[in-house]
C-alpha positions as CSV (number, residue, x, y, z in Angstrom):
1,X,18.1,25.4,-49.4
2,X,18.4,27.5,-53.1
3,X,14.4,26.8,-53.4
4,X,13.7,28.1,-50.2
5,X,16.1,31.6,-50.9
6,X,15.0,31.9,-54.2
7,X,11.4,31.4,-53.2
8,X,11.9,34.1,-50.8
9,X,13.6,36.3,-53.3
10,X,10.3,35.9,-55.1
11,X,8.1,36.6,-52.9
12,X,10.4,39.6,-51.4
13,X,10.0,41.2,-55.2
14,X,6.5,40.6,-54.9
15,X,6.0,42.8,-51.7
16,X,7.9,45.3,-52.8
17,X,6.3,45.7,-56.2
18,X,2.3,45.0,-54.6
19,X,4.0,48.6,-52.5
20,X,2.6,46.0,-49.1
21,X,6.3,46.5,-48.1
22,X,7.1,50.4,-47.5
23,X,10.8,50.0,-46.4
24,X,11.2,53.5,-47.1
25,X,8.6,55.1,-45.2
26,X,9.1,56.7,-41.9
27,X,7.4,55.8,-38.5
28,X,5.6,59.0,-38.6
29,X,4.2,57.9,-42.2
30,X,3.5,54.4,-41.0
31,X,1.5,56.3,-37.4
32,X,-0.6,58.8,-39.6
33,X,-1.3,55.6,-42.2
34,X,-2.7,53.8,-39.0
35,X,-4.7,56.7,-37.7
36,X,-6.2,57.7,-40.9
37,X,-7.3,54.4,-41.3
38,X,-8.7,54.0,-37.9
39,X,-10.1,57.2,-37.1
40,X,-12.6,56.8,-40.2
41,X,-13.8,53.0,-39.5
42,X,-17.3,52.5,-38.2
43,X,-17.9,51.1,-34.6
44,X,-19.5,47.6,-34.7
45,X,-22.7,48.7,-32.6
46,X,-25.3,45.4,-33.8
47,X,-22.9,42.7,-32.3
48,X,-23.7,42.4,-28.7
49,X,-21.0,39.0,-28.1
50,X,-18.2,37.9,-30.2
51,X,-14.6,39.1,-31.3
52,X,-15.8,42.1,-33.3
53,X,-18.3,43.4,-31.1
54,X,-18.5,47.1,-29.7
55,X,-16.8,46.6,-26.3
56,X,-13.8,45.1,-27.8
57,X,-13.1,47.1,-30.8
58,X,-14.6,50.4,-30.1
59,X,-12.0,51.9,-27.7
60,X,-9.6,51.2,-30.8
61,X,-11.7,53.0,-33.0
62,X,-12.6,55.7,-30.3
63,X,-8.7,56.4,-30.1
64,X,-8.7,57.1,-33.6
65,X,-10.9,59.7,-34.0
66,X,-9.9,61.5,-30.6
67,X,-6.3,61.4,-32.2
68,X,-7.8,63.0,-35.2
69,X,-9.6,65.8,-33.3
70,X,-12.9,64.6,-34.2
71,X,-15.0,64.9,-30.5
72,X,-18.4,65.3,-31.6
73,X,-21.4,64.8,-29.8
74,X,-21.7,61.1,-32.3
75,X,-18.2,59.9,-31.3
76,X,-19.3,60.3,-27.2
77,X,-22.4,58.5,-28.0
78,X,-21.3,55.8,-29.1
79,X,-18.2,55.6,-26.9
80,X,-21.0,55.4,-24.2
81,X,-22.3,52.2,-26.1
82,X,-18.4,51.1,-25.8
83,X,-18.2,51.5,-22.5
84,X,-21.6,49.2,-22.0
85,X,-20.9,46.8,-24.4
86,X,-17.7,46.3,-22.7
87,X,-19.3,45.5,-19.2
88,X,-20.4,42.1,-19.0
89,X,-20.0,38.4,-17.9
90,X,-18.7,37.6,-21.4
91,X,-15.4,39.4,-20.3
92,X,-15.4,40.8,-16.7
93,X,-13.4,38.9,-15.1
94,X,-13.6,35.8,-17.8
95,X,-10.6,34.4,-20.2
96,X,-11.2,37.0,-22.5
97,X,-11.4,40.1,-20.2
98,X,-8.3,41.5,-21.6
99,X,-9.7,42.0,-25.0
100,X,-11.5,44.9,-23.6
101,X,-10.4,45.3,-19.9
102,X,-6.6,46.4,-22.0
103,X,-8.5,48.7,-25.0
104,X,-10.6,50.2,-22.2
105,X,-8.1,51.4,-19.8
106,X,-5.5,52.3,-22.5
107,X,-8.3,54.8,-24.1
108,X,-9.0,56.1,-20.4
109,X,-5.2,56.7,-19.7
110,X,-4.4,58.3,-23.0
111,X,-7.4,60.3,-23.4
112,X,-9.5,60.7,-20.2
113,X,-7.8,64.4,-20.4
114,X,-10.0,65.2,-22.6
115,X,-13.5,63.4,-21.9
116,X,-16.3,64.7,-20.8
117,X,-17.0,64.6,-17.3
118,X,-20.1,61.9,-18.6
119,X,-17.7,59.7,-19.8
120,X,-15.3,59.7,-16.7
121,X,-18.1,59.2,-14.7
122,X,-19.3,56.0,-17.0
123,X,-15.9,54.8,-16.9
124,X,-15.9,54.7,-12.7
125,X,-20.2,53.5,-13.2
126,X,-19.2,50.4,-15.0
């Protein structure tokens, strides 16, 4: 039982010293940490199946850049790619459906305020 605690205590200095371990900072720290990171990442748009293909991690990365103001005409285009990629037999419906049946609607309830009417009207097409 000491090896475990003291291998713990280790590893505990470790975190705190690598700064992985921000005890300190606030949840509004820890939100605009996650959304700076987000809003800046690249949507995957030349994987058409797998885990870290458009239709799955898209609306993340969509929600990012809304929540960082960025609405450009790019960020709709390719949010239309999303919403396509996300269509399909590989999740509609399938075992896997929630890994971008729960993404897409969560975008489309946060944000569908401020979509364009193209993009509300892709969301009810697919």
């Amino acid at each position: 039982m000491k090896t475990l605690s003291a291998t713990f205590r280790i590893f505990a200095v470790f975190l705190s010293a690598s700064g992985i371990v921000h005890s300190q900072s606030t949840y509004e720290e820890r939100h605009d940490a996650y959304y700076d990171d987000i809003s800046t990442r690249g949507i995957n748009l030349t994987q058409t199946y797998g885990p870290h293909r458009a239709g799955r991690t898209g609306f993340w990365t969509t929600q990012g850049k809304l929540q960082r103001g960025n609405e450009s005409a790019g960020v709709w285009s390719q949010f239309n790619y999303v919403i396509d990629n996300a269509d399909g037999a590989q999740d509609a419906g399938g075992a896997n459906g929630g890994f971008s049946g729960w993404p897409g609607m969560d975008t489309y309830v946060r944000w569908q305020h401020r979509f364009p009417q193209s993009i509300k009207d892709r969301y009810f097409t697919e």
